[in-house]
C-alpha positions in Angstrom: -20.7 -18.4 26.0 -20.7 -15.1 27.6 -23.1 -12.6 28.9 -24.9 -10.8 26.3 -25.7 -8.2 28.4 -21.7 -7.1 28.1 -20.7 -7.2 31.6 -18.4 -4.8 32.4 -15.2 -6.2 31.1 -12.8 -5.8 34.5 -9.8 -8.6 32.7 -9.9 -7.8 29.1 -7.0 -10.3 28.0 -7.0 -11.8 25.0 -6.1 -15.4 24.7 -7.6 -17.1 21.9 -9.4 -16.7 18.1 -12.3 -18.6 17.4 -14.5 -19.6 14.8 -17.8 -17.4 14.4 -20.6 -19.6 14.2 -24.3 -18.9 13.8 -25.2 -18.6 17.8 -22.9 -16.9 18.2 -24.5 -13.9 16.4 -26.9 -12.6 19.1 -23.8 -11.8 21.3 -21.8 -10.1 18.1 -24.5 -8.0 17.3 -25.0 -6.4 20.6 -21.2 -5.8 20.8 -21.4 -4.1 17.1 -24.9 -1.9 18.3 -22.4 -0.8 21.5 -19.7 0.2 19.2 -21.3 1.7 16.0 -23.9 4.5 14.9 -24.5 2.4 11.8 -23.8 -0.9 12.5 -24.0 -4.1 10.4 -27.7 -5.7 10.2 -27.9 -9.4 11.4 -28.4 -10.2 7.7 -24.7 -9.0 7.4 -23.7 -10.9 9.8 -25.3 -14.3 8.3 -23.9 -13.4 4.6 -20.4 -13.2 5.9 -21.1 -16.3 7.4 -21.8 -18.3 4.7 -19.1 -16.2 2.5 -16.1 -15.4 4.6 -13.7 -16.3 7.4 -15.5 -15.4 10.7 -13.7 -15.4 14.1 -14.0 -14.3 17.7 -11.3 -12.7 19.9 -12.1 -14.6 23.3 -10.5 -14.4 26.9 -9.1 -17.5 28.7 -12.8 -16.9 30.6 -14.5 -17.7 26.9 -15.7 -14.1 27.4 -15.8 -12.9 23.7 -13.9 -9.2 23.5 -14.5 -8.7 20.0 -14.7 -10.3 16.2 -13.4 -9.8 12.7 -15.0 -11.0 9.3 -12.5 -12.0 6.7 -13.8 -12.0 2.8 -11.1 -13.7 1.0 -10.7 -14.4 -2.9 -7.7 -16.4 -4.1 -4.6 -15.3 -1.9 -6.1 -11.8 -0.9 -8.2 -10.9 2.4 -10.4 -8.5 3.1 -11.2 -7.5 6.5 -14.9 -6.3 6.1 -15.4 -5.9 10.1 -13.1 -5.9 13.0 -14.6 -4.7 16.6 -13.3 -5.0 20.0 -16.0 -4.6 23.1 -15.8 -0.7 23.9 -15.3 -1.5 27.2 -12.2 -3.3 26.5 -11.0 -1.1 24.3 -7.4 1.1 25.1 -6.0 -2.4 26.4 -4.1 -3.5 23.7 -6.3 -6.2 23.2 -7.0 -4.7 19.5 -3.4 -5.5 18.8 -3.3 -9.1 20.6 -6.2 -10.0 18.5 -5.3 -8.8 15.3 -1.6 -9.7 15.3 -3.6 -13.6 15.8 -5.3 -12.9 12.9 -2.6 -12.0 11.0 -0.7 -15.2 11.8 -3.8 -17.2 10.6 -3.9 -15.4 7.8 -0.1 -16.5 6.6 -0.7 -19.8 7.7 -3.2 -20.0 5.3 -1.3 -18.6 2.7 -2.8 -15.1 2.1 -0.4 -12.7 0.4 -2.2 -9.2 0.7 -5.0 -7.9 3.4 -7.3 -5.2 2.5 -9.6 -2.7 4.5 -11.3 0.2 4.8 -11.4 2.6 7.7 -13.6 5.6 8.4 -11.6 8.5 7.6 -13.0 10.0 11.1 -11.3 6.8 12.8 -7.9 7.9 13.6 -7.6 5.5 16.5 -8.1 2.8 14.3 -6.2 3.8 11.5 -3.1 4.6 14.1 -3.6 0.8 15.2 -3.6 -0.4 11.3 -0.3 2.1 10.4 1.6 0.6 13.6 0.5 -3.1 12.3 2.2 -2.0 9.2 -0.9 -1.0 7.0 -0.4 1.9 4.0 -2.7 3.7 3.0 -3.8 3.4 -0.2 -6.8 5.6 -1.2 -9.5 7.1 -0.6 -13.5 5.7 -1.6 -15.4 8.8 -1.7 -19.0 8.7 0.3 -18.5 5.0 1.1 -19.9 5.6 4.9 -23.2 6.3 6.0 -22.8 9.0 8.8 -24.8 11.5 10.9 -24.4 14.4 8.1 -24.8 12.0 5.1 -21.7 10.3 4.0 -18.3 9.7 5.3 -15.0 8.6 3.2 -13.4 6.1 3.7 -9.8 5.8 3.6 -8.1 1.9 1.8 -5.7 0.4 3.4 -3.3 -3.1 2.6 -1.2 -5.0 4.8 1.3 -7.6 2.7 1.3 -10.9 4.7 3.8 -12.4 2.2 7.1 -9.8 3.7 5.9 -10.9 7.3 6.2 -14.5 7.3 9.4 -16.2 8.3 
């Protein structure tokens, strides 16, 4: 397992997705406190847990650069949180790690991913239009932010029309 003090993160490369698992958590949560003004309790963190599909984005090292937690329901996913260490951010590594994701996703026979992105996060909602997400909507006031509420803009990926 890897620092939780978050070293500074010199060879960002992502090489493998991992299953989240409970000890995991006090290393996730610092990376989410970095990365977020409003970031997910460690009660949210145990929920998805026990609801959802939970997974690291690790280097070859084991360092972990990131996580995502999958809800799924039948043939649909829904990405409820995706993060990437800040300092390994800009490094493609957002990409690496999701296109993974993606591929476990079809293996495992989901038809349709689902999220929602701030509408203030244009770098992640550029990553999510070049991985072939649409936008869909909008939810009105669904973010907690600094000046009350932020919206947040849906988004859906179709897994079925990327598997070969």
């Amino acid at each position: 397992m890897s620092n939780i003090s978050l070293p500074d993160c010199a060879a960002c490369s992502f090489s493998y997705l991992r299953v989240m698992h409970q000890q995991d958590l006090p290393e996730v949560l610092a990376i989410e406190r970095q990365a977020y003004a409003f970031p997910w309790s460690q009660k949210g963190f145990e929920n998805s847990l026990d609801q959802g599909l939970n997974f690291l984005f690790c280097a070859a090292s084991g360092d972990v650069l990131g996580y995502a937690c999958v809800l799924t329901v039948l043939d649909e996913a829904h990405l409820l949180n995706f993060c990437i260490r800040g300092e390994c951010q800009g490094k493609g590594q957002a990409k690496s790690a999701f296109m993974q994701l993606q591929q476990h996703l079809q293996a495992a026979q989901y038809q349709v991913m689902f999220l929602e992105v701030r509408e203030s996060n244009h770098r992640a909602r550029c990553l999510y239009q070049q991985l072939g997400f649409s936008e869909d909507g909008v939810r009105k006031g669904y973010y907690a932010a600094e000046d009350g509420k932020e919206d947040a803009i849906l988004m859906s990926l179709s897994l079925s029309v990327l598997q070969s």
